[in-house]
MOPAC internal coordinates of N, CA, C and O (Angstrom, degrees):
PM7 1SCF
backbone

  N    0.0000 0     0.00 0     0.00 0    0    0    0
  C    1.4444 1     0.00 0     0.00 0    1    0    0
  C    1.5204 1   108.82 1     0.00 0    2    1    0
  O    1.2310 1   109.41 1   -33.57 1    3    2    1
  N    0.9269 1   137.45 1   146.43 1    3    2    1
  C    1.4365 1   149.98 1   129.88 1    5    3    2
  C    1.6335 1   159.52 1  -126.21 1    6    5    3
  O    1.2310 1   108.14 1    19.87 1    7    6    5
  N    0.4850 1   139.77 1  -160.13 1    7    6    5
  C    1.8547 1   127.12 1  -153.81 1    9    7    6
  C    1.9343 1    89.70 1   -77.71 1   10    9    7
  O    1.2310 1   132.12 1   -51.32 1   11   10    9
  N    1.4110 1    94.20 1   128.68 1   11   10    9
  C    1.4504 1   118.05 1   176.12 1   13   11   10
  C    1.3286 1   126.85 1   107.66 1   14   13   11
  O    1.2310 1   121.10 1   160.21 1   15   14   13
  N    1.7083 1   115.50 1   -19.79 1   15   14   13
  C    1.2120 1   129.75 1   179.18 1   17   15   14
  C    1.4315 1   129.99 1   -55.69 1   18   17   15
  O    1.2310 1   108.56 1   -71.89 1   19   18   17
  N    0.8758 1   139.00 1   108.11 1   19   18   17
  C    1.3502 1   163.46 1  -159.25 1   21   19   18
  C    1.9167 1    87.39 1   -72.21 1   22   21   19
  O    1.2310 1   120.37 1   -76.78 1   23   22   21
  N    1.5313 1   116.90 1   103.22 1   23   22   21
  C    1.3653 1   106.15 1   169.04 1   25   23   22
  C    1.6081 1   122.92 1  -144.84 1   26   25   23
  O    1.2310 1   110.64 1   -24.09 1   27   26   25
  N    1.1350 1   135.21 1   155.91 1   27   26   25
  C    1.5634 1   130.26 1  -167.50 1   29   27   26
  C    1.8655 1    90.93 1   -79.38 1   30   29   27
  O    1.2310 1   127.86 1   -24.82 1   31   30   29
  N    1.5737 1   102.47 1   155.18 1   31   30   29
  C    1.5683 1   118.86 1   177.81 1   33   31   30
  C    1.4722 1    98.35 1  -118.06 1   34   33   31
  O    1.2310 1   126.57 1   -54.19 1   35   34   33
  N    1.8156 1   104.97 1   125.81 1   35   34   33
  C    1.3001 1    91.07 1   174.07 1   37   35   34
  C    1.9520 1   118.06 1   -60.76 1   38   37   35
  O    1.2310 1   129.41 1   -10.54 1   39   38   37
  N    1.4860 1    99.46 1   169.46 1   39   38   37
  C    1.5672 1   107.99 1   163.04 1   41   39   38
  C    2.0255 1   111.33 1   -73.02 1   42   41   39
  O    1.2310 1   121.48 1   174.27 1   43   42   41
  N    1.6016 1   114.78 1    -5.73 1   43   42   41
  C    1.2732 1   111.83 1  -179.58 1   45   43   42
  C    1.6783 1   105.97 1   -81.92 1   46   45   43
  O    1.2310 1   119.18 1   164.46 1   47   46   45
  N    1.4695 1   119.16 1   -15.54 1   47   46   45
  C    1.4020 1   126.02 1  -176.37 1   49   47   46
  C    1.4299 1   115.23 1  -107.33 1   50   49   47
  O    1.2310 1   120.61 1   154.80 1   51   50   49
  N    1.3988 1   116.43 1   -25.20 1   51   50   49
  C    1.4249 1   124.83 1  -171.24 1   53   51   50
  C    1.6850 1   120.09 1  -104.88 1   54   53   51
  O    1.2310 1   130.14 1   174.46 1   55   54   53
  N    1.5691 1    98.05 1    -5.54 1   55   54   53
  C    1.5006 1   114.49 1  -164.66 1   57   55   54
  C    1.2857 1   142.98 1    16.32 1   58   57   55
  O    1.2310 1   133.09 1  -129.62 1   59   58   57
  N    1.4576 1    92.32 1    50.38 1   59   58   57
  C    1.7005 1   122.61 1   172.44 1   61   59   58
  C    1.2997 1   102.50 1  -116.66 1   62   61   59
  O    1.2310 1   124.71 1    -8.01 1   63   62   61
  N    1.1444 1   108.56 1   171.99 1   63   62   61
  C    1.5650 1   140.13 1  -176.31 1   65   63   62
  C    1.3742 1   111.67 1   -55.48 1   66   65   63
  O    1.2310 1   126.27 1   131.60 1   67   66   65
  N    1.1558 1   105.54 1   -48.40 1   67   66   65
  C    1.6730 1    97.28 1  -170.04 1   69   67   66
  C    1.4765 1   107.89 1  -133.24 1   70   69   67
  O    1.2310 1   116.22 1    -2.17 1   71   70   69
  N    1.5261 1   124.79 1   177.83 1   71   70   69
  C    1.2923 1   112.84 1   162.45 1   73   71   70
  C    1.2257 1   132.30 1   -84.55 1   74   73   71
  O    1.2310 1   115.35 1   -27.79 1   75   74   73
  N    1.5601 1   126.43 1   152.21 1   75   74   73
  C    1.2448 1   152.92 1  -141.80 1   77   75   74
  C    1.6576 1   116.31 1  -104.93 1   78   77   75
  O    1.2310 1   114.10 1   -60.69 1   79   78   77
  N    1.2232 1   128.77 1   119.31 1   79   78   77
  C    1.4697 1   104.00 1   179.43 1   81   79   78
  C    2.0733 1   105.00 1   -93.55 1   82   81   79
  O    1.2310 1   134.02 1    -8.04 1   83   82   81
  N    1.4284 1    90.49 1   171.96 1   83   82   81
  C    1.3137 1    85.16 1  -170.95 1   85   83   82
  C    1.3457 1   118.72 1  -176.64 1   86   85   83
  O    1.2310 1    99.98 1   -64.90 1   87   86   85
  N    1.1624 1   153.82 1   115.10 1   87   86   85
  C    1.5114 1   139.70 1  -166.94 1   89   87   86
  C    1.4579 1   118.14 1  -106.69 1   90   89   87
  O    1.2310 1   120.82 1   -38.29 1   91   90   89
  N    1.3632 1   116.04 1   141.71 1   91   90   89
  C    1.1578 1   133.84 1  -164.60 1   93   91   90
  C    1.2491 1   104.63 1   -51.70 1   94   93   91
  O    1.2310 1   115.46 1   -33.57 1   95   94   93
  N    1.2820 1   126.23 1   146.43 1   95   94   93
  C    1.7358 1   137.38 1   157.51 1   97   95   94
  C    1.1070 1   103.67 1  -112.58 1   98   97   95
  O    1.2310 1   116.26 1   128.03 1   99   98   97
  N    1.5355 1   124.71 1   -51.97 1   99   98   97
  C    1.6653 1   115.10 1   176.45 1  101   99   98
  C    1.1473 1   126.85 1  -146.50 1  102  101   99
  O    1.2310 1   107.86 1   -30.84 1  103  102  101
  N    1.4412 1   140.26 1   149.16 1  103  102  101
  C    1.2705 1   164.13 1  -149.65 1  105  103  102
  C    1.3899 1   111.84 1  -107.25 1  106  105  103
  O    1.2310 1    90.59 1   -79.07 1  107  106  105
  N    1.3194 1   166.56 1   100.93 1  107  106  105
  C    1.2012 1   150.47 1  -173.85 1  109  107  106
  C    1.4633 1   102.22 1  -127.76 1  110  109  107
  O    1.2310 1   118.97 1   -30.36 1  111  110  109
  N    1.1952 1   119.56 1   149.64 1  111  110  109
  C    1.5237 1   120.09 1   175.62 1  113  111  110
  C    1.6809 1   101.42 1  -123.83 1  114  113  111
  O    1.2310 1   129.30 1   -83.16 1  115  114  113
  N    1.3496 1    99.69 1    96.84 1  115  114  113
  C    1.8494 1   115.32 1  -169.62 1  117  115  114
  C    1.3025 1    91.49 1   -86.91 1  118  117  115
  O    1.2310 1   121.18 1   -55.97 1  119  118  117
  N    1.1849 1   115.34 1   124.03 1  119  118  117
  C    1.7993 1   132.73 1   170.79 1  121  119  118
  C    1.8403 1   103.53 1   -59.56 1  122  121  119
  O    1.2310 1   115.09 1   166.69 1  123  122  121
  N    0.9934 1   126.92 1   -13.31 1  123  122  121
  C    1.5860 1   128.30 1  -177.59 1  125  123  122
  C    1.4578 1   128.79 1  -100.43 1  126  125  123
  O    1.2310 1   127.01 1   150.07 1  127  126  125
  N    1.6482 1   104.13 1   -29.93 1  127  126  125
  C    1.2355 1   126.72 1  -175.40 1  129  127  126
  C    1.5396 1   125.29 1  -128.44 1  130  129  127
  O    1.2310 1   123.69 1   178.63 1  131  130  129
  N    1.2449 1   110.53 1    -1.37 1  131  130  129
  C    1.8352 1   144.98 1  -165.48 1  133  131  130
  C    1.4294 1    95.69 1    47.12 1  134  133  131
  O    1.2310 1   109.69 1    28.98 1  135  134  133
  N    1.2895 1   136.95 1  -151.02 1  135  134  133
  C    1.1849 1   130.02 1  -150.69 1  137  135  134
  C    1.9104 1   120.97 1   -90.29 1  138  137  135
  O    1.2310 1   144.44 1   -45.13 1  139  138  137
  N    1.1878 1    70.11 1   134.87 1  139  138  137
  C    1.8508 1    93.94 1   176.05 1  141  139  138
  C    1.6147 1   116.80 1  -100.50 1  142  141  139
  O    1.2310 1   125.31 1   -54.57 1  143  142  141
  N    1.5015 1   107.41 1   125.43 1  143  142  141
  C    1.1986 1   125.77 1  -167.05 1  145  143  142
  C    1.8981 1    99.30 1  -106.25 1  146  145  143
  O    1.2310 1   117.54 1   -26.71 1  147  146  145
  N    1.3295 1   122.30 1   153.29 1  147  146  145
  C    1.2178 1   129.66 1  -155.89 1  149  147  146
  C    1.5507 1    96.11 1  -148.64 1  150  149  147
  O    1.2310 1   113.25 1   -60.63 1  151  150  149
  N    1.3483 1   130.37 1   119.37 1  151  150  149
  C    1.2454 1   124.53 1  -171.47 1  153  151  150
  C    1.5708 1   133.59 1  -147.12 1  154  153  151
  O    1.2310 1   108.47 1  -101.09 1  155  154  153
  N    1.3004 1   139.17 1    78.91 1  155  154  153
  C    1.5988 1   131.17 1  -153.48 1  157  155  154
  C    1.5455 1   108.11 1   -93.28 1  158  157  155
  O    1.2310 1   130.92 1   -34.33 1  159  158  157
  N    1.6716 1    96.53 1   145.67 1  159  158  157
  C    0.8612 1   115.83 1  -151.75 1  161  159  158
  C    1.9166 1   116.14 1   -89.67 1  162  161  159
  O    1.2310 1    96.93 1    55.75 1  163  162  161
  N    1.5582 1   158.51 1  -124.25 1  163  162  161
  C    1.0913 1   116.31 1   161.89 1  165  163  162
  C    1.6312 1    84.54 1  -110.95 1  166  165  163
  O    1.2310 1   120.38 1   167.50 1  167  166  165
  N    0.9172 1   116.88 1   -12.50 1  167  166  165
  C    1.6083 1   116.74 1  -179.26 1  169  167  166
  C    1.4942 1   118.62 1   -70.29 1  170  169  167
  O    1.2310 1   123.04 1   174.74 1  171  170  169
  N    1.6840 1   111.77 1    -5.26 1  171  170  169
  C    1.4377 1   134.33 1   172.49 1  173  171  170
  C    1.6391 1   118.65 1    83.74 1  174  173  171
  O    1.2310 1   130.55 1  -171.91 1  175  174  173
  N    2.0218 1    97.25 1     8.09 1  175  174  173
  C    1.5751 1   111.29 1   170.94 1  177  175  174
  C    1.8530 1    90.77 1   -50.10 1  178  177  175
  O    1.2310 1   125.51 1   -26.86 1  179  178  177
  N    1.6892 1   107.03 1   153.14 1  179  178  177
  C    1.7723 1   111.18 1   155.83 1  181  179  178
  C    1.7411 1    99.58 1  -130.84 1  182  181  179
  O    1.2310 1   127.58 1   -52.02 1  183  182  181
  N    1.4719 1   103.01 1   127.98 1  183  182  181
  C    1.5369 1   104.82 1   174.04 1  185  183  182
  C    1.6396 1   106.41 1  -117.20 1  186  185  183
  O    1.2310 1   121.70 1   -34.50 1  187  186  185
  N    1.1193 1   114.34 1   145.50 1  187  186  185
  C    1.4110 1   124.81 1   160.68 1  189  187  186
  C    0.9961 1   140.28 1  -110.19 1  190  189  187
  O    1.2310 1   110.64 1   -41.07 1  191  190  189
  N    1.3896 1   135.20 1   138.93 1  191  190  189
  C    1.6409 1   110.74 1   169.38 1  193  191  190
  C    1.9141 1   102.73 1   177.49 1  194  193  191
  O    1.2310 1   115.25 1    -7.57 1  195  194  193
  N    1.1597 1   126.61 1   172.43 1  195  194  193
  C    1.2710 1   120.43 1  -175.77 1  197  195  194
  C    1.3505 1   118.83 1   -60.00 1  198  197  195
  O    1.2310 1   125.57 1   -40.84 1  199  198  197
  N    2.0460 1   106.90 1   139.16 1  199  198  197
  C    1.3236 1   102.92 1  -159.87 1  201  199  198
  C    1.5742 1   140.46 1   -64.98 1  202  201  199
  O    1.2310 1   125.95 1   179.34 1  203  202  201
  N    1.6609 1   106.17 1    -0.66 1  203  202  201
  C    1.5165 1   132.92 1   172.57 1  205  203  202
  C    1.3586 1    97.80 1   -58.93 1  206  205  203
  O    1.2310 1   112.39 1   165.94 1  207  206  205
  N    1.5618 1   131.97 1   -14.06 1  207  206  205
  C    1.5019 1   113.06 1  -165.95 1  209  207  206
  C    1.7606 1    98.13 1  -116.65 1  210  209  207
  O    1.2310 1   113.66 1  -162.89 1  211  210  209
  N    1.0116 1   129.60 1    17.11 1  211  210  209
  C    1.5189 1   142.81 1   155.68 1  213  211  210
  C    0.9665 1   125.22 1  -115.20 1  214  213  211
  O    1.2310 1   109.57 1   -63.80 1  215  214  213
  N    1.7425 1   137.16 1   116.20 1  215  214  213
  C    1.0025 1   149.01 1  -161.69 1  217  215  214
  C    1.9603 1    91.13 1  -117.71 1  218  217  215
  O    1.2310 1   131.19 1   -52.96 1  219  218  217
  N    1.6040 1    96.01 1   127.04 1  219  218  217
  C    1.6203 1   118.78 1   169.67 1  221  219  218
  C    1.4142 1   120.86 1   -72.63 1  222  221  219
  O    1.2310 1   123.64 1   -67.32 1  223  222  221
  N    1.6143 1   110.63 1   112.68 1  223  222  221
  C    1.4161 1   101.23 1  -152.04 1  225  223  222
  C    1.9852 1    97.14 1   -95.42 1  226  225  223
  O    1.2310 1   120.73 1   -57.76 1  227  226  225
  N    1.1187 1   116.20 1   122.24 1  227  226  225
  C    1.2768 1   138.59 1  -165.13 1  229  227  226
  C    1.7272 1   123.62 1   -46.95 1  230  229  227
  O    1.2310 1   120.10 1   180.00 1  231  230  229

């Protein structure tokens, strides 16, 4: 993924019901957790969390 990508937020990060769309702001490559995805939502929510829990919407 990278900065601009249009991607779904899981409901395990956003703790709603369903998934969330949302585009990336930032990319980080955390030495502890490998990469962290950063993502706001259109309501201007930003969630984070490891990138297995954002799916790239096509």
């Amino acid at each position: 993924m990278k900065l601009g990508d249009i991607v779904l937020i899981s409901p395990e990060v956003t703790m709603l019901k369903e998934w969330v769309r949302g585009k990336v702001i930032e990319v980080e490559a955390n030495p502890f957790v490998g990469t962290v995805i950063s993502a706001q939502t259109a309501d201007g929510a930003i969630y984070f969390n490891k990138e297995s829990l954002f799916k790239l919407v096509a």
